[in-house]
C-alpha positions in Angstrom: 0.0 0.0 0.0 1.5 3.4 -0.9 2.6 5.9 1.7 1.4 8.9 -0.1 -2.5 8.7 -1.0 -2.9 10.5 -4.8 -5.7 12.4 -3.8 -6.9 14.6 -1.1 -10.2 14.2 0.3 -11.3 18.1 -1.4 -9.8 16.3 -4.4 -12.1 13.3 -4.4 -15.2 15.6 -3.3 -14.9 17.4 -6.1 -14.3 14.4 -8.6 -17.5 12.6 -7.0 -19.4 16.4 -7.2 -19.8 16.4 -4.4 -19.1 20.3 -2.8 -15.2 21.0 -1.8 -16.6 21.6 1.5 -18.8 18.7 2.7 -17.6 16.2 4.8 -21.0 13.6 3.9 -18.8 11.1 2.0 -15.1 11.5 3.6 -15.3 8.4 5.9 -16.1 6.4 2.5 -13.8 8.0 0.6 -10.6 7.8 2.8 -11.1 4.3 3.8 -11.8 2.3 0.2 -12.0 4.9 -2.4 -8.5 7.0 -2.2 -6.5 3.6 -1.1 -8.4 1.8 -3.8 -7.7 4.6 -6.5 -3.9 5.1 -5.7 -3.7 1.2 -6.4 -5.1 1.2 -9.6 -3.5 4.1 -10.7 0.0 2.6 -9.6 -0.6 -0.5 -11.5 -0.5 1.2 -14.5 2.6 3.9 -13.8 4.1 2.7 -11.1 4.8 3.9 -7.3 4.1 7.6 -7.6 4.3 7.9 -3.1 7.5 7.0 -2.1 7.7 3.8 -0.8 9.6 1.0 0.1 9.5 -2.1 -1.8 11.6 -5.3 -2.0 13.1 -7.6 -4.6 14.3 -11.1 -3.8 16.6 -13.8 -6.5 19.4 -13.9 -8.4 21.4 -11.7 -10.2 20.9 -10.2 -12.5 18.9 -7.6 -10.7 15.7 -6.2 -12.3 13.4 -4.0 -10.0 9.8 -4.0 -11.3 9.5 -0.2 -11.1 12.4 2.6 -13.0 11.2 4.4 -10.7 13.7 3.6 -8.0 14.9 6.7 -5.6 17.2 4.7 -3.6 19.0 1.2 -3.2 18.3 0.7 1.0 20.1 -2.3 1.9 20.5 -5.9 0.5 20.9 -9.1 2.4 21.6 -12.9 1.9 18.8 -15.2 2.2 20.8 -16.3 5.8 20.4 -12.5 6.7 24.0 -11.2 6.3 24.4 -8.0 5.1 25.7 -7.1 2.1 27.4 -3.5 1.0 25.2 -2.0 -1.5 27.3 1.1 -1.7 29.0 0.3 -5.3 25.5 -0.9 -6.7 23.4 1.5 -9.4 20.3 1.4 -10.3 20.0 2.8 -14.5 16.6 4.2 -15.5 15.2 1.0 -16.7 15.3 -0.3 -13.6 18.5 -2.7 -14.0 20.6 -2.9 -11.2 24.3 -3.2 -11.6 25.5 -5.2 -8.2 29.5 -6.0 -8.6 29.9 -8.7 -5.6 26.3 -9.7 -5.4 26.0 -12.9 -4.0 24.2 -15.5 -6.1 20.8 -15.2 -3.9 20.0 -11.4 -2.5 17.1 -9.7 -0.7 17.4 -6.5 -2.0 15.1 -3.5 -0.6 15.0 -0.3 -2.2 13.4 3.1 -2.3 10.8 3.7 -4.9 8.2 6.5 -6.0 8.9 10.0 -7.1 6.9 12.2 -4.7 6.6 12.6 -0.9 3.3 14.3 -0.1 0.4 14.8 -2.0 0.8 17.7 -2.8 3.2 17.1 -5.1 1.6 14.3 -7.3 1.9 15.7 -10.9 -1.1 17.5 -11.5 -2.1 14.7 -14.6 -1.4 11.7 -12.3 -4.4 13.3 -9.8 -6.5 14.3 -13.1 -6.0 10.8 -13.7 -6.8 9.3 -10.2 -10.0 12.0 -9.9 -11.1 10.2 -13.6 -10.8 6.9 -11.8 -12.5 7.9 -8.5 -15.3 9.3 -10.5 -16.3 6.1 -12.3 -15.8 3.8 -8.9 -17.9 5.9 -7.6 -20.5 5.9 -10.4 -20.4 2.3 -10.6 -21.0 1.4 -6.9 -23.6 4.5 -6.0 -25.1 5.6 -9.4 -25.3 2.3 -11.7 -27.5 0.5 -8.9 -29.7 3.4 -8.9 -30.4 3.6 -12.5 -32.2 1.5 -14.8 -30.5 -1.5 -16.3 -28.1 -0.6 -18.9 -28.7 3.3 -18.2 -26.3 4.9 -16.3 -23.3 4.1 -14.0 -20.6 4.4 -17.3 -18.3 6.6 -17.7 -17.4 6.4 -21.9 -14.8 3.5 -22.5 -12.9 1.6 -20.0 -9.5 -0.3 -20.7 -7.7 -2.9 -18.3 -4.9 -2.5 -15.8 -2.1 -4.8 -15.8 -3.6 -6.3 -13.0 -7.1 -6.8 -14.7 -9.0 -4.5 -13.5 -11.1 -2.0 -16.0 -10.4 1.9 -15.6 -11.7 4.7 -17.8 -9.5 5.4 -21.1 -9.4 8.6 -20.3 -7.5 7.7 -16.9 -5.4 5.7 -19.2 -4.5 8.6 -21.6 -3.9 11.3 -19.2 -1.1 8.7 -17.5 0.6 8.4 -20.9 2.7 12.1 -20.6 3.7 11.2 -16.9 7.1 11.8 -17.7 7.9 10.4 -14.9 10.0 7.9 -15.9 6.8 5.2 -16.1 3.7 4.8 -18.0 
């Protein structure tokens, strides 16, 4: 689970239209909604809040994210230390680990914002996109008459399976982020 949410909770009001203000929803929205959101969004570019993640095998090293910050500390599978300190990470991810043993635990530091404040302002278009049609879906789709309502224009699938808007999908594309 990420560290830093991709939405604030005036953020999700206003994607839900709901008013910036009103505080009906927030218990909903900061327990499943947000979490669920910075999941799905994540799948498809990546750890946006930095986080700490692991990766455990042989070399050679490849980290499921280019989005790496730092390389933390790596271990064999007995639990000795090994010195990371010669070890770099390139953009795609690939670490280059003179002296690696031939099993590591690697853990490293991933995600290319602290706060959410500083998500890049098409990441939380993106997420807002997402949280609307959630939303939709469990609150407005049951309401409606069957095949009215509850859509929100094309969806396409996550890596993981599950179907987001196309939109969501097209305003990740220019993260330039190093992901997506």
């Amino acid at each position: 689970m990420a560290v830093t949410d991709l939405l604030t909770l005036t953020a999700a009001r206003v994607a839900i239209s709901e008013p910036s203000t009103s505080t009906k929803y927030d218990g909903e929205l900061a327990s499943k909604y947000i979490p669920a959101v910075t999941i799905l969004v994540e799948d498809i570019v990546g750890p946006v809040g930095r986080q700490q993640r692991q990766w455990q095998g042989s070399p050679p090293i490849i980290l499921d994210t280019i989005a790496v910050v730092e390389l933390v500390s790596a271990s064999t599978p007995s639990g000795d230390p090994v010195d990371v300190t010669s070890w770099r990470v390139d953009g795609a991810g690939i670490v280059t680990a003179p002296g690696a043993p031939s099993r590591v635990l690697l853990t490293y530091l991933a995600g290319v914002c602290d706060s959410t404040d500083l998500v890049p302002a098409n990441v939380a278009l993106a997420a807002g996109v997402v949280l609307r049609h959630l939303w939709q879906t469990d609150h407005q789709a049951a309401a409606s008459r069957p095949g009215v309502g509850g859509g929100s224009g094309p969806t396409v699938s996550t890596p993981s399976g599950f179907a987001v808007p196309a939109r969501a999908v097209d305003l990740l594309r220019p993260a330039g982020l190093g992901f997506a």
